[in-house]
PDB file as gemmi writes it, atoms N, CA and C in Angstrom:
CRYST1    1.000    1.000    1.000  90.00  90.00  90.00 P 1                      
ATOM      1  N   UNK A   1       0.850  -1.177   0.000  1.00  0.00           N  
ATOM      2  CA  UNK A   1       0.000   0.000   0.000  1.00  0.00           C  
ATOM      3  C   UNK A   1       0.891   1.234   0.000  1.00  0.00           C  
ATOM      4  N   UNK A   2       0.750   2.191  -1.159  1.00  0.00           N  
ATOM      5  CA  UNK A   2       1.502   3.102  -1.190  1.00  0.00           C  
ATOM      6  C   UNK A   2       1.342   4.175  -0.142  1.00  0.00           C  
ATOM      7  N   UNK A   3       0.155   4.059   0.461  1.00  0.00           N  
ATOM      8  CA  UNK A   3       0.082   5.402   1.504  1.00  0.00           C  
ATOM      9  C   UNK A   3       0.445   5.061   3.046  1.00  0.00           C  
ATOM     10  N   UNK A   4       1.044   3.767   2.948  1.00  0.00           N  
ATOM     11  CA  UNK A   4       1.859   3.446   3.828  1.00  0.00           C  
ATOM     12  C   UNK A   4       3.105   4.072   3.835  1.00  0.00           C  
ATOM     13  N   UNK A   5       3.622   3.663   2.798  1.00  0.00           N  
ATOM     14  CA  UNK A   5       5.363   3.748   2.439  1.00  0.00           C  
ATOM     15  C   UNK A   5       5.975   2.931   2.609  1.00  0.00           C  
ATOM     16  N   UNK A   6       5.123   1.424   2.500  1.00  0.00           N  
ATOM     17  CA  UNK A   6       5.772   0.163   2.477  1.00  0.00           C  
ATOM     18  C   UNK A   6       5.662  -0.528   1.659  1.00  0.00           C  
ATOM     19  N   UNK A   7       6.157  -1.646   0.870  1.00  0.00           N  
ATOM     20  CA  UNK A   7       5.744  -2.369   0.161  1.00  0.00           C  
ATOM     21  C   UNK A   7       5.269  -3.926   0.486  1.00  0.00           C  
ATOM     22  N   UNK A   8       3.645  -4.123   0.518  1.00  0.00           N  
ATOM     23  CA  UNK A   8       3.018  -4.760   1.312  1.00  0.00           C  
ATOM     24  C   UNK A   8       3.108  -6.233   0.318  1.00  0.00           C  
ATOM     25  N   UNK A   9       3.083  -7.579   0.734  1.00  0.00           N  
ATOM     26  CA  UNK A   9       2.961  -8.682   0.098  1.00  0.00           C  
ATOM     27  C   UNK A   9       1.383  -8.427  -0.494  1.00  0.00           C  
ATOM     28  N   UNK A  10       1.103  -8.718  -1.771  1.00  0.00           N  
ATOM     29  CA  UNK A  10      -0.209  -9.152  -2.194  1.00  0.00           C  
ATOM     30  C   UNK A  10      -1.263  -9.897  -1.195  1.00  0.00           C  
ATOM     31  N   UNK A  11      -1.107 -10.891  -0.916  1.00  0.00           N  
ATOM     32  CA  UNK A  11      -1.218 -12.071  -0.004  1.00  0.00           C  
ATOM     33  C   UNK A  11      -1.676 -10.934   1.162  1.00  0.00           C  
ATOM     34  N   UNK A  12      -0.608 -10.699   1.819  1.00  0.00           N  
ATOM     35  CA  UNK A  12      -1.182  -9.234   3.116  1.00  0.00           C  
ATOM     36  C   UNK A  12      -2.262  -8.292   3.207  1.00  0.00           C  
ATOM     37  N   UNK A  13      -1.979  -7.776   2.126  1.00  0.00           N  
ATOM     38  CA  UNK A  13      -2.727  -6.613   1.671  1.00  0.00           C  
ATOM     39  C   UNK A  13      -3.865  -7.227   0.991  1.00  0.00           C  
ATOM     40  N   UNK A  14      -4.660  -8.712   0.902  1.00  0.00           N  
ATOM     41  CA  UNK A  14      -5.763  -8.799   0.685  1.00  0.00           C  
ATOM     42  C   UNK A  14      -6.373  -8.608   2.471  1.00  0.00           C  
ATOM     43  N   UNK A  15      -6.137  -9.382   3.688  1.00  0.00           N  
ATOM     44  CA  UNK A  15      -6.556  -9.111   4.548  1.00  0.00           C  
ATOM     45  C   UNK A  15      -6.484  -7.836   5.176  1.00  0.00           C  
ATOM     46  N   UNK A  16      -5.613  -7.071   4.845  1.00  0.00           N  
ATOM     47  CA  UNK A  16      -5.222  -6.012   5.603  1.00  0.00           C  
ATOM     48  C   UNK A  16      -6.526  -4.768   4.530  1.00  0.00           C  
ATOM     49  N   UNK A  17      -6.658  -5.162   3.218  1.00  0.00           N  
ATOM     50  CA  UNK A  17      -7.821  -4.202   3.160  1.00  0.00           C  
ATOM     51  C   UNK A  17      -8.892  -5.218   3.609  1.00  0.00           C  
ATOM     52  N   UNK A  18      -9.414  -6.050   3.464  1.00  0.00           N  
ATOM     53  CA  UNK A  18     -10.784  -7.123   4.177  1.00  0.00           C  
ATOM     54  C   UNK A  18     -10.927  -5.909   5.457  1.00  0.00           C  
ATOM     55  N   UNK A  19      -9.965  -6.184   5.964  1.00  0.00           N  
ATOM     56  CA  UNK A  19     -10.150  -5.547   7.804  1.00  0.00           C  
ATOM     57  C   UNK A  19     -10.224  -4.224   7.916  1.00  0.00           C  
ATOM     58  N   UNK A  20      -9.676  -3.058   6.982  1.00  0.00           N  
ATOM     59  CA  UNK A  20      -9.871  -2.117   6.923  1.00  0.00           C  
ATOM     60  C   UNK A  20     -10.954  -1.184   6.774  1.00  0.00           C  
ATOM     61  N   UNK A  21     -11.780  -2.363   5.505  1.00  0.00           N  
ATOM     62  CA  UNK A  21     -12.823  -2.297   4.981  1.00  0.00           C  
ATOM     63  C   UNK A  21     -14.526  -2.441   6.090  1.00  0.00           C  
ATOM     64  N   UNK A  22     -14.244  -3.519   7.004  1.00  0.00           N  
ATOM     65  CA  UNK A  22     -14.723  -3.529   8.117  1.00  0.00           C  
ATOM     66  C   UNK A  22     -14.974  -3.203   9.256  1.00  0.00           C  
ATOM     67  N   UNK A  23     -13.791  -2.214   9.640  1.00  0.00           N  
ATOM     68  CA  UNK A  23     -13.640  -1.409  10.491  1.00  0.00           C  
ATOM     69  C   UNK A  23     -12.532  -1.492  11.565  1.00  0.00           C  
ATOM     70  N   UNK A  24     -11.818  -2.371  11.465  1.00  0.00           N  
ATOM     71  CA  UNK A  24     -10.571  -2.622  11.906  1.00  0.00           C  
ATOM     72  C   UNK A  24      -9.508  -1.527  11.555  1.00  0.00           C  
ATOM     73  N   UNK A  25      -8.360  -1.286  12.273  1.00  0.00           N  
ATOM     74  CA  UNK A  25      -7.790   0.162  11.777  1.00  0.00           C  
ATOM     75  C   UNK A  25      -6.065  -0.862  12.285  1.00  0.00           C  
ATOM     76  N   UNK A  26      -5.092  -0.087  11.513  1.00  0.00           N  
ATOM     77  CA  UNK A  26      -3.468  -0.978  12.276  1.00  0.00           C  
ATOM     78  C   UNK A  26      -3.298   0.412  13.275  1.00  0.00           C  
ATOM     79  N   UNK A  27      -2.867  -0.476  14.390  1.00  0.00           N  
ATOM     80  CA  UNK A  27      -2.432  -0.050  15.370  1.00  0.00           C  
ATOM     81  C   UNK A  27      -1.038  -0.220  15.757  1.00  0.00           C  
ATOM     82  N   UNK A  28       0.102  -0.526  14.976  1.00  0.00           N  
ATOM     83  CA  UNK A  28       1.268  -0.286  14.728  1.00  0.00           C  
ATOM     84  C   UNK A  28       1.778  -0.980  13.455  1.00  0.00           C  
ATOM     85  N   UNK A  29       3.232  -0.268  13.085  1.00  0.00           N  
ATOM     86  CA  UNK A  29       3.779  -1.499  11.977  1.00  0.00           C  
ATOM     87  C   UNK A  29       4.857  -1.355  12.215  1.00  0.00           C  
ATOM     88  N   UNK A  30       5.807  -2.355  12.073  1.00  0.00           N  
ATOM     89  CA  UNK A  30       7.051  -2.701  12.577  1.00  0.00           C  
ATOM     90  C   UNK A  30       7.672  -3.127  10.801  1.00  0.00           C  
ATOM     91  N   UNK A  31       9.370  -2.520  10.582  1.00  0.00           N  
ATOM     92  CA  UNK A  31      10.039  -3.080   9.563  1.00  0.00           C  
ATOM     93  C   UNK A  31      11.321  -3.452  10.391  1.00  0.00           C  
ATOM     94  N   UNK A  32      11.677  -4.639  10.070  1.00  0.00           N  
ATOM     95  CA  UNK A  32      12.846  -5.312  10.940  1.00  0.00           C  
ATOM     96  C   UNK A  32      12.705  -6.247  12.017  1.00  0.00           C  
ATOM     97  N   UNK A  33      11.863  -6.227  11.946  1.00  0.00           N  
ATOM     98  CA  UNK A  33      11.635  -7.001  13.470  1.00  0.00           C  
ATOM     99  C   UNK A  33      11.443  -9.122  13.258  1.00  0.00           C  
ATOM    100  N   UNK A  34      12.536  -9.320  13.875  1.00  0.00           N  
ATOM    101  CA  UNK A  34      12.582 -10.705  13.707  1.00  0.00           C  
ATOM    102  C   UNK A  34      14.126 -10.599  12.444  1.00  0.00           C  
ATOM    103  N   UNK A  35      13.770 -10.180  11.472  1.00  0.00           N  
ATOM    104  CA  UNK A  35      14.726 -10.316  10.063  1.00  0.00           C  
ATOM    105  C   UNK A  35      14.418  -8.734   9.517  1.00  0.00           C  
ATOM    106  N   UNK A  36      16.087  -8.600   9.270  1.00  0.00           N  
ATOM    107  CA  UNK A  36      16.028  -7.385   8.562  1.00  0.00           C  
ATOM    108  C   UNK A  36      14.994  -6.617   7.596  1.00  0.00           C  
ATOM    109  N   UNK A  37      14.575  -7.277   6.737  1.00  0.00           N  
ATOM    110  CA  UNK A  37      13.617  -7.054   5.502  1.00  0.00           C  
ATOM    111  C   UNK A  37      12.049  -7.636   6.276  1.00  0.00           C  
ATOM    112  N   UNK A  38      11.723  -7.970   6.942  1.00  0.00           N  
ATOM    113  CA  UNK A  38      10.418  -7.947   7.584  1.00  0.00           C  
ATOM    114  C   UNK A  38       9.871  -7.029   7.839  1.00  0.00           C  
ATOM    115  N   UNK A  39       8.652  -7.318   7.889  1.00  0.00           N  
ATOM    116  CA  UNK A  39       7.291  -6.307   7.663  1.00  0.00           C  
ATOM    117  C   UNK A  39       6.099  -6.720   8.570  1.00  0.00           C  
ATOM    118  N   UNK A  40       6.120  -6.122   9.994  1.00  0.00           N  
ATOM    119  CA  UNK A  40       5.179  -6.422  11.006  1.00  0.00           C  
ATOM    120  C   UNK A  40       3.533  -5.593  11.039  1.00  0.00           C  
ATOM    121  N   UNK A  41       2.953  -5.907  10.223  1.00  0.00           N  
ATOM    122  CA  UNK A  41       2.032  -5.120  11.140  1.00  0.00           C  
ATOM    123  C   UNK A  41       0.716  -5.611  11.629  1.00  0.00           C  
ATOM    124  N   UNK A  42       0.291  -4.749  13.097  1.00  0.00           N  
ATOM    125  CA  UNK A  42      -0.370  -5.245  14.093  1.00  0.00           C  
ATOM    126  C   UNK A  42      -1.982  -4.415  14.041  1.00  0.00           C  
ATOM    127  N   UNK A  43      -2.910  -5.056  13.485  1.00  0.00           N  
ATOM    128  CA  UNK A  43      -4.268  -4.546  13.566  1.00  0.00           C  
ATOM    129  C   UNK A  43      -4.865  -4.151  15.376  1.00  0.00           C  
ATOM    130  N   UNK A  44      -5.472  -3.383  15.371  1.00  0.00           N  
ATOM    131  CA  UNK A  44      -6.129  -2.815  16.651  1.00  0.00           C  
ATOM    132  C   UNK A  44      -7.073  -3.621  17.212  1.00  0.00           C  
ATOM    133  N   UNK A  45      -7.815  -4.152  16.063  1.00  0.00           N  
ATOM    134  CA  UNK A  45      -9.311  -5.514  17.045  1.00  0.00           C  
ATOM    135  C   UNK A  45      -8.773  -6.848  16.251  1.00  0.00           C  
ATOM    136  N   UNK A  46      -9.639  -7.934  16.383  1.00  0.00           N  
ATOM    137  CA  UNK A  46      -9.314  -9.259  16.239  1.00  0.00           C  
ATOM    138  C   UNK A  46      -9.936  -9.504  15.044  1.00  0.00           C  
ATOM    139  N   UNK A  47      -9.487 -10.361  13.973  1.00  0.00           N  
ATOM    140  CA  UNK A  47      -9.142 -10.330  12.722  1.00  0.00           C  
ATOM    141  C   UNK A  47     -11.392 -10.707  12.805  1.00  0.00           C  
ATOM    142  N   UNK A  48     -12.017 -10.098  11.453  1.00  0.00           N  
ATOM    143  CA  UNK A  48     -13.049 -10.147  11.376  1.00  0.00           C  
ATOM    144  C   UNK A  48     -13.646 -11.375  10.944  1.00  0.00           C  
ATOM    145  N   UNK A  49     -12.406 -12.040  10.279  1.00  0.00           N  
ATOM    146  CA  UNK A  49     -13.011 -13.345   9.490  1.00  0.00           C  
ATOM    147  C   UNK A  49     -11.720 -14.306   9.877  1.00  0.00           C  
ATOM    148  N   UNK A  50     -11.680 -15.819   9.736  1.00  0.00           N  
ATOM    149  CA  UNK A  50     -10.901 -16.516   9.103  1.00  0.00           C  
ATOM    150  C   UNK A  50     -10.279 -16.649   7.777  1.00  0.00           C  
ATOM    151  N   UNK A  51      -9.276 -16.410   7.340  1.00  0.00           N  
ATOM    152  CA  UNK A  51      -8.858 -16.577   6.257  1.00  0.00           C  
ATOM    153  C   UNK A  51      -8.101 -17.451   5.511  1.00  0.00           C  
ATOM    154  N   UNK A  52      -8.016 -17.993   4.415  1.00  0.00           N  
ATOM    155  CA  UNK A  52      -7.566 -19.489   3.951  1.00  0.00           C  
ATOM    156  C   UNK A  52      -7.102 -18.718   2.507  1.00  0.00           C  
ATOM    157  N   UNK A  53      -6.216 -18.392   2.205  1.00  0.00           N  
ATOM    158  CA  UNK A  53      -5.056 -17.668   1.763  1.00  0.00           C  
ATOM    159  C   UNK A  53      -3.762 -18.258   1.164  1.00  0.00           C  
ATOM    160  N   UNK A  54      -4.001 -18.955   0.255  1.00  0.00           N  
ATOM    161  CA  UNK A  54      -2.497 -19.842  -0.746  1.00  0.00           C  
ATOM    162  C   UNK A  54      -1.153 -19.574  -0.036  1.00  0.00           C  
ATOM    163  N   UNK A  55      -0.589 -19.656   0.456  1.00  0.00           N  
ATOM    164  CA  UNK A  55       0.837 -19.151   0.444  1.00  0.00           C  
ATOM    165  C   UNK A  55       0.575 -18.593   2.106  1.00  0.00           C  
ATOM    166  N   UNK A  56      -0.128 -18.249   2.602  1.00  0.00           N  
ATOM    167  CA  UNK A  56       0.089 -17.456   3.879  1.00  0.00           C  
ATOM    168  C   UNK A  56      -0.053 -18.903   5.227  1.00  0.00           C  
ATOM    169  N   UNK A  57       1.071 -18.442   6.577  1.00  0.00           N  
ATOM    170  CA  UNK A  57       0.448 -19.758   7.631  1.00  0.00           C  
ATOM    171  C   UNK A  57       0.067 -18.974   8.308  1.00  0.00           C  
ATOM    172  N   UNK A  58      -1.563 -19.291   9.066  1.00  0.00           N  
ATOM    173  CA  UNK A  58      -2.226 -19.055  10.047  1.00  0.00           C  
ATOM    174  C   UNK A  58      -1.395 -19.439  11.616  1.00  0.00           C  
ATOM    175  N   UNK A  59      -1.231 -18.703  12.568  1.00  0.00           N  
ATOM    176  CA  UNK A  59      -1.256 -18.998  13.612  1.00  0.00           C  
ATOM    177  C   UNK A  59      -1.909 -18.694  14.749  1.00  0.00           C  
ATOM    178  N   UNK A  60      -2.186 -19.502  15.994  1.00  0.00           N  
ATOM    179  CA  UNK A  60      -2.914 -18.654  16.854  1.00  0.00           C  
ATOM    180  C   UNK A  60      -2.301 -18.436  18.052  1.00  0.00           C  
ATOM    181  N   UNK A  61      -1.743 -16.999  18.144  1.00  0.00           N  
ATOM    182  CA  UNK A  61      -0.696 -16.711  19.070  1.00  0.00           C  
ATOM    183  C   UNK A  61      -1.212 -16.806  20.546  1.00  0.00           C  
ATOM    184  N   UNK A  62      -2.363 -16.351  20.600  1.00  0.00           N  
ATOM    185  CA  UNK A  62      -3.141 -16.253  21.798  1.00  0.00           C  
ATOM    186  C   UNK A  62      -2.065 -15.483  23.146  1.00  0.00           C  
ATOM    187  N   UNK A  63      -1.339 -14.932  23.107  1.00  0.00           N  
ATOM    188  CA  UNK A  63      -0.367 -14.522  24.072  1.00  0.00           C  
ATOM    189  C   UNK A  63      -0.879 -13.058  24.372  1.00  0.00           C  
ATOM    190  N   UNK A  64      -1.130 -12.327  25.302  1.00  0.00           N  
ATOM    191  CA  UNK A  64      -1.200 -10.971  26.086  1.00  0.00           C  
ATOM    192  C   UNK A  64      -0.422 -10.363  25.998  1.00  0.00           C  
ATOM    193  N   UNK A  65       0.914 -10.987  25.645  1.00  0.00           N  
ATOM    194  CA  UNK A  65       2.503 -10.150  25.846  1.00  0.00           C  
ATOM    195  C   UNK A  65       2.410  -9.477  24.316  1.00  0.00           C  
ATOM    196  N   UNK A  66       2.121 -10.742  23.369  1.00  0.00           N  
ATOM    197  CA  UNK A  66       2.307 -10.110  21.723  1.00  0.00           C  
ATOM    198  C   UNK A  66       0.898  -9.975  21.179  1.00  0.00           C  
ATOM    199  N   UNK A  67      -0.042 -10.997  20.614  1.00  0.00           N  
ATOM    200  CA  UNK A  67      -1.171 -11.040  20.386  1.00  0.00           C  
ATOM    201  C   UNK A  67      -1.891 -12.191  20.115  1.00  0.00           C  
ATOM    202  N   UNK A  68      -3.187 -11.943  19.472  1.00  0.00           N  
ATOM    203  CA  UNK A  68      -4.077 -13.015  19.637  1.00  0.00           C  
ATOM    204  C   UNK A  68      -3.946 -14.460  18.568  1.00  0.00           C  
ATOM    205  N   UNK A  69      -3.725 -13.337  16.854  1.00  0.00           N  
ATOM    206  CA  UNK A  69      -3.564 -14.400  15.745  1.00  0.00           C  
ATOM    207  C   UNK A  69      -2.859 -13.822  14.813  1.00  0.00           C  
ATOM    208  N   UNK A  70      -1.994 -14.413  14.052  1.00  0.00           N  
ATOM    209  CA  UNK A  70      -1.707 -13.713  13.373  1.00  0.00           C  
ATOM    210  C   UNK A  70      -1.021 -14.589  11.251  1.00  0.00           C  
ATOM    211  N   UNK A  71      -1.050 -13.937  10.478  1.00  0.00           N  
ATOM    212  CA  UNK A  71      -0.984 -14.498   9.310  1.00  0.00           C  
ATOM    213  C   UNK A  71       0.412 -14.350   8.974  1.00  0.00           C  
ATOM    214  N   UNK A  72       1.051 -15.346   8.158  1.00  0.00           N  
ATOM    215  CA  UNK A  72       2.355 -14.922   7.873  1.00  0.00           C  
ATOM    216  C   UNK A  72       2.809 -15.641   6.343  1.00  0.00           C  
ATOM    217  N   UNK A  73       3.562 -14.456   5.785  1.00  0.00           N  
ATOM    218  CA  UNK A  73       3.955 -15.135   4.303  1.00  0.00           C  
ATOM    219  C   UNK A  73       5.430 -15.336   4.763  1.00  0.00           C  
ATOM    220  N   UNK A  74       6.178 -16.330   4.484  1.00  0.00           N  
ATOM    221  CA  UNK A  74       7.693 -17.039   4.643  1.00  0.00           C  
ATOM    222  C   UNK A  74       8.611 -16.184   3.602  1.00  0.00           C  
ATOM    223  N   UNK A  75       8.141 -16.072   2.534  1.00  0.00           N  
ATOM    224  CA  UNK A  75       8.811 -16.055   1.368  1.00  0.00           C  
ATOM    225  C   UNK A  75       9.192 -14.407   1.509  1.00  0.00           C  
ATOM    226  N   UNK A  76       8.031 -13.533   1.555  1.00  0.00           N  
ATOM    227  CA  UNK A  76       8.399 -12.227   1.431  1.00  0.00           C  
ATOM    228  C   UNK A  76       8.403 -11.501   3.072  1.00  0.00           C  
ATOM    229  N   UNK A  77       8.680 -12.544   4.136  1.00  0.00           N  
ATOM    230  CA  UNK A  77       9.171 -12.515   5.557  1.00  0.00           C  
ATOM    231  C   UNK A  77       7.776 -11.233   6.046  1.00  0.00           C  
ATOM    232  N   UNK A  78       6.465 -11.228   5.757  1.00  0.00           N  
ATOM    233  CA  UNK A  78       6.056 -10.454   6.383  1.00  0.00           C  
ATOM    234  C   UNK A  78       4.762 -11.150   7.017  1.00  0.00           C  
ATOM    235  N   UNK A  79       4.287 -10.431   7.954  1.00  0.00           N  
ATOM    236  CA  UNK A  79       3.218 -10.594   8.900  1.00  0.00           C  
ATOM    237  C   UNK A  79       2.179  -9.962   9.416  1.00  0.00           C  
ATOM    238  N   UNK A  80       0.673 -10.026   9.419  1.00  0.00           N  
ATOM    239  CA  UNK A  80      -0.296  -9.179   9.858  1.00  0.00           C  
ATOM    240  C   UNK A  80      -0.916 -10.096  10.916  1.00  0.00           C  
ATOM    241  N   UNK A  81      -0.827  -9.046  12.538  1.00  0.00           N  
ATOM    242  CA  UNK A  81      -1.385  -9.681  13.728  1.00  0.00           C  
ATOM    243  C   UNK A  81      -2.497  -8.930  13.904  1.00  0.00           C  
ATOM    244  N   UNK A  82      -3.693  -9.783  15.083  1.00  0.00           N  
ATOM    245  CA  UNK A  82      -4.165  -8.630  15.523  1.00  0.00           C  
ATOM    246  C   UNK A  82      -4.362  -9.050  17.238  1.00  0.00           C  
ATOM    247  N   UNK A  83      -4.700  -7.375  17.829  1.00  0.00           N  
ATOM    248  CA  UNK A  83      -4.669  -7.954  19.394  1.00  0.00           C  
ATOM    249  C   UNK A  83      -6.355  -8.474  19.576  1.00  0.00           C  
ATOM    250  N   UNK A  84      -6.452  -8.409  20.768  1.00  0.00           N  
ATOM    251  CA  UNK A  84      -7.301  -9.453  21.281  1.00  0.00           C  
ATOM    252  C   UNK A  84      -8.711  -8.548  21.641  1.00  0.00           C  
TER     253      UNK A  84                                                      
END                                                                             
């Protein structure tokens, strides 16, 4: 998304507008974190739907410290969480 100033995985940026679109807003984004070229970012409420997404792994972080769930592409090292 260009009005980020990041360059978002395809794959990402289908959920990340889904949730936007719904009313979900990001409540931070992180570049670097974990691996240099990574791309963190963390939605404000809990993801609106399940998503089943070619290429992306679902996890469910469930942790208070980091967050609840979150999606991740391997290949282009990035990630969209959301808290709880």
């Amino acid at each position: 998304m260009k009005d980020l100033n990041i360059e978002i995985n395809p794959t990402i940026e289908i959920i990340l507008k889904h949730e936007i679109k719904y009313g979900n807003s990001i409540s931070e984004i992180s570049k670097g974190w974990q691996k240099k070229n990574s791309i963190l970012i963390i939605l404000e409420k809990p993801f609106s739907k399940k998503y089943t997404i070619e290429g992306l792994e679902y996890r469910h972080i469930n942790d208070p410290h980091y967050w609840k769930e979150e999606y991740s592409d391997k290949m282009s090292m990035q990630t969209i969480a959301c808290k709880f």
